[in-house]
C-alpha positions in Angstrom: 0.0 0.0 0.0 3.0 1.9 0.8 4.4 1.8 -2.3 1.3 2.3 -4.0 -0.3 5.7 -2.2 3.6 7.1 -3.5 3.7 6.0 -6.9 0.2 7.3 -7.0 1.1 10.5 -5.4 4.3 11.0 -7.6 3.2 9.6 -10.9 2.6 12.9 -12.8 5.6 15.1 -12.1 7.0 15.6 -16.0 10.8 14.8 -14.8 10.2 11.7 -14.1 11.9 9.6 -16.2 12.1 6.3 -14.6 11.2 4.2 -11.1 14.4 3.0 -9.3 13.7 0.8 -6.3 17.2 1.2 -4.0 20.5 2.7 -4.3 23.6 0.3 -4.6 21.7 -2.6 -2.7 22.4 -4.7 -5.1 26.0 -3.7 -5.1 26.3 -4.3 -1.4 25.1 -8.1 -2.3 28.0 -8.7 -4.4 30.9 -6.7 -3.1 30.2 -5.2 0.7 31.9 -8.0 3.2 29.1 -7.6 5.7 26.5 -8.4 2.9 28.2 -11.5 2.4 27.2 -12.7 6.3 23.6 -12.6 5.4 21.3 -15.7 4.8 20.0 -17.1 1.2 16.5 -16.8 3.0 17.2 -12.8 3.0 18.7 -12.4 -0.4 15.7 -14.1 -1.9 13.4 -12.1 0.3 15.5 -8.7 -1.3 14.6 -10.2 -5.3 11.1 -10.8 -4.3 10.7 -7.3 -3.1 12.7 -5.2 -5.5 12.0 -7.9 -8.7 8.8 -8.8 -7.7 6.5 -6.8 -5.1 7.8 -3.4 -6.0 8.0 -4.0 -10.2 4.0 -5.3 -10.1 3.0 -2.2 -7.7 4.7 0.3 -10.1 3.4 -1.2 -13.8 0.1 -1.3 -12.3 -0.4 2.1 -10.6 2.1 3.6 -13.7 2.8 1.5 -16.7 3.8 4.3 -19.0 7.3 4.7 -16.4 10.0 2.6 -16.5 11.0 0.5 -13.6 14.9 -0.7 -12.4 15.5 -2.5 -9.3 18.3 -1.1 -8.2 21.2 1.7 -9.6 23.3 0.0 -10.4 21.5 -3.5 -11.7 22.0 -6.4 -13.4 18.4 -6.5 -13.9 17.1 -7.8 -10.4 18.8 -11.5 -9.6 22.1 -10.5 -9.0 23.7 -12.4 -11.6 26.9 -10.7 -13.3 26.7 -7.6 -12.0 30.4 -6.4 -13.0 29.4 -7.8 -16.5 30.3 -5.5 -19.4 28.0 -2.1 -19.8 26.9 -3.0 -16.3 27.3 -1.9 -13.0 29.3 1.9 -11.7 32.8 2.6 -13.3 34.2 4.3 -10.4 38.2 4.3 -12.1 37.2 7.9 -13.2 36.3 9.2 -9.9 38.2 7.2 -7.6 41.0 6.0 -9.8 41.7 9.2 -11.2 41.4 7.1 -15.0 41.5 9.1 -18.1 37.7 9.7 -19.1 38.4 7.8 -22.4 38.9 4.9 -20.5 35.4 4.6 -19.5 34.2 4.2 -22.7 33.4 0.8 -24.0 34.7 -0.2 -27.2 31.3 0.2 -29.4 30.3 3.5 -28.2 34.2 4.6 -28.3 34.1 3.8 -31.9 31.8 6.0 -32.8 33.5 9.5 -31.2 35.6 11.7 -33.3 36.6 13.6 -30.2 36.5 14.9 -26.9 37.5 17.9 -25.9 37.2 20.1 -22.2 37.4 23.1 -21.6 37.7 25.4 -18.2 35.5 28.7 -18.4 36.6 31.8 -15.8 35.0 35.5 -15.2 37.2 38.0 -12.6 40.1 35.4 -12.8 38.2 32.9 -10.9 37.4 29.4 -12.6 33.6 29.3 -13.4 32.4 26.2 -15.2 33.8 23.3 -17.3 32.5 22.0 -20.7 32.6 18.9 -22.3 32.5 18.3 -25.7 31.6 15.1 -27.6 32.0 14.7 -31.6 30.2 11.5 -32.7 30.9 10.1 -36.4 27.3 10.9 -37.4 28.2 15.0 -36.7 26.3 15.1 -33.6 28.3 17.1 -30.9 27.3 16.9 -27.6 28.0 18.6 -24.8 27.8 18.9 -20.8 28.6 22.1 -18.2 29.5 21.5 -14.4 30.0 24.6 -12.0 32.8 25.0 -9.9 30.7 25.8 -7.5 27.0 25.0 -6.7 25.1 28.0 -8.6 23.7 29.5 -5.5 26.9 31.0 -5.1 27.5 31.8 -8.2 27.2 36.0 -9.3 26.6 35.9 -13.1 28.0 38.6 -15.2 25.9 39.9 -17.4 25.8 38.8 -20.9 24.5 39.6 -24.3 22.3 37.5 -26.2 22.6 37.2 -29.8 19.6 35.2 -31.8 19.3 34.3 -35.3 16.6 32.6 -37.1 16.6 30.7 -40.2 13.9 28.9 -42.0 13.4 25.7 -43.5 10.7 24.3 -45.9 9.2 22.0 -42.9 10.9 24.2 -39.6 13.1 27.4 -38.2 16.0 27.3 -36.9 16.9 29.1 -33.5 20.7 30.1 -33.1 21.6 31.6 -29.6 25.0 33.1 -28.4 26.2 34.8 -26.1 29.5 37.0 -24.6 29.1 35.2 -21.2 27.8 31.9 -19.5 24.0 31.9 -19.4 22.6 28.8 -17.4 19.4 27.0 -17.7 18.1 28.7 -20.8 14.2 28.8 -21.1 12.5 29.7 -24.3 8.8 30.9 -25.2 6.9 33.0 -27.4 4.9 36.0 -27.3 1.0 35.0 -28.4 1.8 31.3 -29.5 2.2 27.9 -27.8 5.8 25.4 -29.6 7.2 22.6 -28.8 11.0 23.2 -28.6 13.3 20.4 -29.8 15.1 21.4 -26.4 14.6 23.9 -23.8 16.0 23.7 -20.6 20.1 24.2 -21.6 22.9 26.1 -21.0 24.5 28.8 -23.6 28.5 29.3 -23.0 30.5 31.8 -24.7 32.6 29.7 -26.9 29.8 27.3 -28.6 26.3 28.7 -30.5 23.2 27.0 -29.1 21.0 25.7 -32.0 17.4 24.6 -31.0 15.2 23.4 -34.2 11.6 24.3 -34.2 9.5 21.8 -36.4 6.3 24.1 -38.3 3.8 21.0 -37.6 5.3 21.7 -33.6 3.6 25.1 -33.8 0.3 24.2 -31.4 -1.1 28.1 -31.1 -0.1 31.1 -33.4 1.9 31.5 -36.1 4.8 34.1 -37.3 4.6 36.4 -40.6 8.5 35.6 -41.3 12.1 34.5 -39.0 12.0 37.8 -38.5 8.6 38.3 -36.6 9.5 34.6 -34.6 13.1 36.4 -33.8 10.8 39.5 -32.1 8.5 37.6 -30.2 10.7 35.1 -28.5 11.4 35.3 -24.5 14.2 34.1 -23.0 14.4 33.8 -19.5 17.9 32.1 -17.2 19.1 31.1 -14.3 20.6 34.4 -13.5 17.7 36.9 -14.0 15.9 34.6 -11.1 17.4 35.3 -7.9 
C-alpha cells in the first residue's frame, strides 16, 4: 500500500523519467563483506521485493514509467553484476582514469573527439565543458559549475539570436558573450514545442534549437523575422 499511495502521489511530475527501487543494494550483495554474512533466506526475500513486489506495484499504478531494481543493476537477480555495460565505473572518480577509458569499445568507436574546456570570469574558474563529436556529426555537450550555482554572481551577458527557416521548420541560433545557465524559451502569443529547452549557452559554442512548423500548437509568425521578435528568453541568473 505503501508503495502504491507514493507511486500514485508522484506519478505525474514531467521529470520523471524512470522508477528505481534502491541505491547500490544490489552492489552491497555482491561486493560489501558484511552483505556476504547474510542468509539465502534474505537475499531471496530482497529479489522478491525489489523484482517482484515493488516491479508489479509500479506497472500497475504507472505502466507508461520505466521501472529498475536497483542503480546500479544487473536486472534484479544478481547475476553478473560487473558484467560489461553493467554496474558503476568508479576508475574515473576514484581511480583518477582518463575519461576515455570509461568508454566501452562500441560507443568509443563511434567518437571523433572529446574535448574540455575550463571557463573563468574576474580570474576565478567558473564552469567546465565537455565536448563530444560523434561520427554521425552530432556534438554533444555537458557544463559542471565550480561551484553549486547559489553561489555563483553571473555577469551579465549579451544575447545574440538568429533565425533561419526551412521548408518543414526554423531554426533558432543563440549566443552569447558570457555563461547563461538554464536557458528557457517561449513566445509571445503562440504555444511550440522546442526540440530542447532547458540548456545552458557558454560563450565559446552557438546553441542551435530546431523548431518543427507541424510543432507550432497556437499562433503562427509572418516571417524569421517576426519569430526572432517575439521570442522570450528567461535564465538562471535573472531569477534570484
Amino acid at each position: 500500500m505503501e508503495v502504491y499511495e507514493n507511486v500514485k502521489r508522484l506519478r505525474h511530475h514531467a521529470c520523471l523519467g524512470l522508477w528505481c527501487g534502491n541505491n547500490e543494494i544490489e552492489s552491497a550483495w555482491c561486493h560489501w563483506d558484511a552483505f556476504q554474512k547474510e542468509s539465502m533466506y534474505l537475499r531471496a526475500d530482497y529479489i522478491r521485493l525489489f523484482k517482484g513486489i515493488l516491479a508489479k506495484t509500479v506497472k500497475q499504478t504507472d505502466p507508461d514509467t520505466f521501472f529498475w531494481p536497483s542503480s546500479p543493476s544487473s536486472g534484479g537477480c544478481l547475476d553478473e553484476l560487473d558484467a560489461e555495460n553493467r554496474g558503476d565505473y568508479w576508475d574515473v572518480w576514484h581511480g583518477q582514469k582518463p575519461f576515455t577509458g570509461c568508454i566501452q569499445p562500441q560507443y568509443s568507436e563511434k567518437i571523433v573527439s572529446i574535448n574540455t574546456e575550463s571557463y573563468y570570469a574576474n580570474g576565478e574558474e567558473i564552469f567546465i565543458e565537455l565536448q563530444v563529436e560523434t561520427e554521425d556529426g552530432k556534438i554533444l555537450t555537458d557544463v559542471e559549475t565550480i561551484l553549486p550555482y547559489k553561489y555563483l554572481v553571473f555577469p551579465k551577458a549579451d544575447v545574440q539570436i538568429d533565425v533561419k527557416e526551412t521548408i518543414d521548420a526554423y531554426q533558432i541560433c543563440l549566443s552569447a558573450d558570457g555563461f547563461l545557465p538554464f536557458v528557457e524559451l517561449d513566445f509571445a502569443e503562440a504555444d511550440v514545442i522546442f526540440e530542447d529547452n532547458y540548456f545552458h549557452i557558454t560563450s565559446s559554442h552557438p546553441y542551435i534549437i530546431n523548431v518543427k512548423k507541424s510543432d507550432i500548437i497556437r499562433g503562427s509568425f509572418i516571417d524569421v523575422q517576426d519569430m526572432k521578435k517575439r521570442i522570450k528568453l528567461c535564465t538562471l541568473a535573472q531569477t534570484y
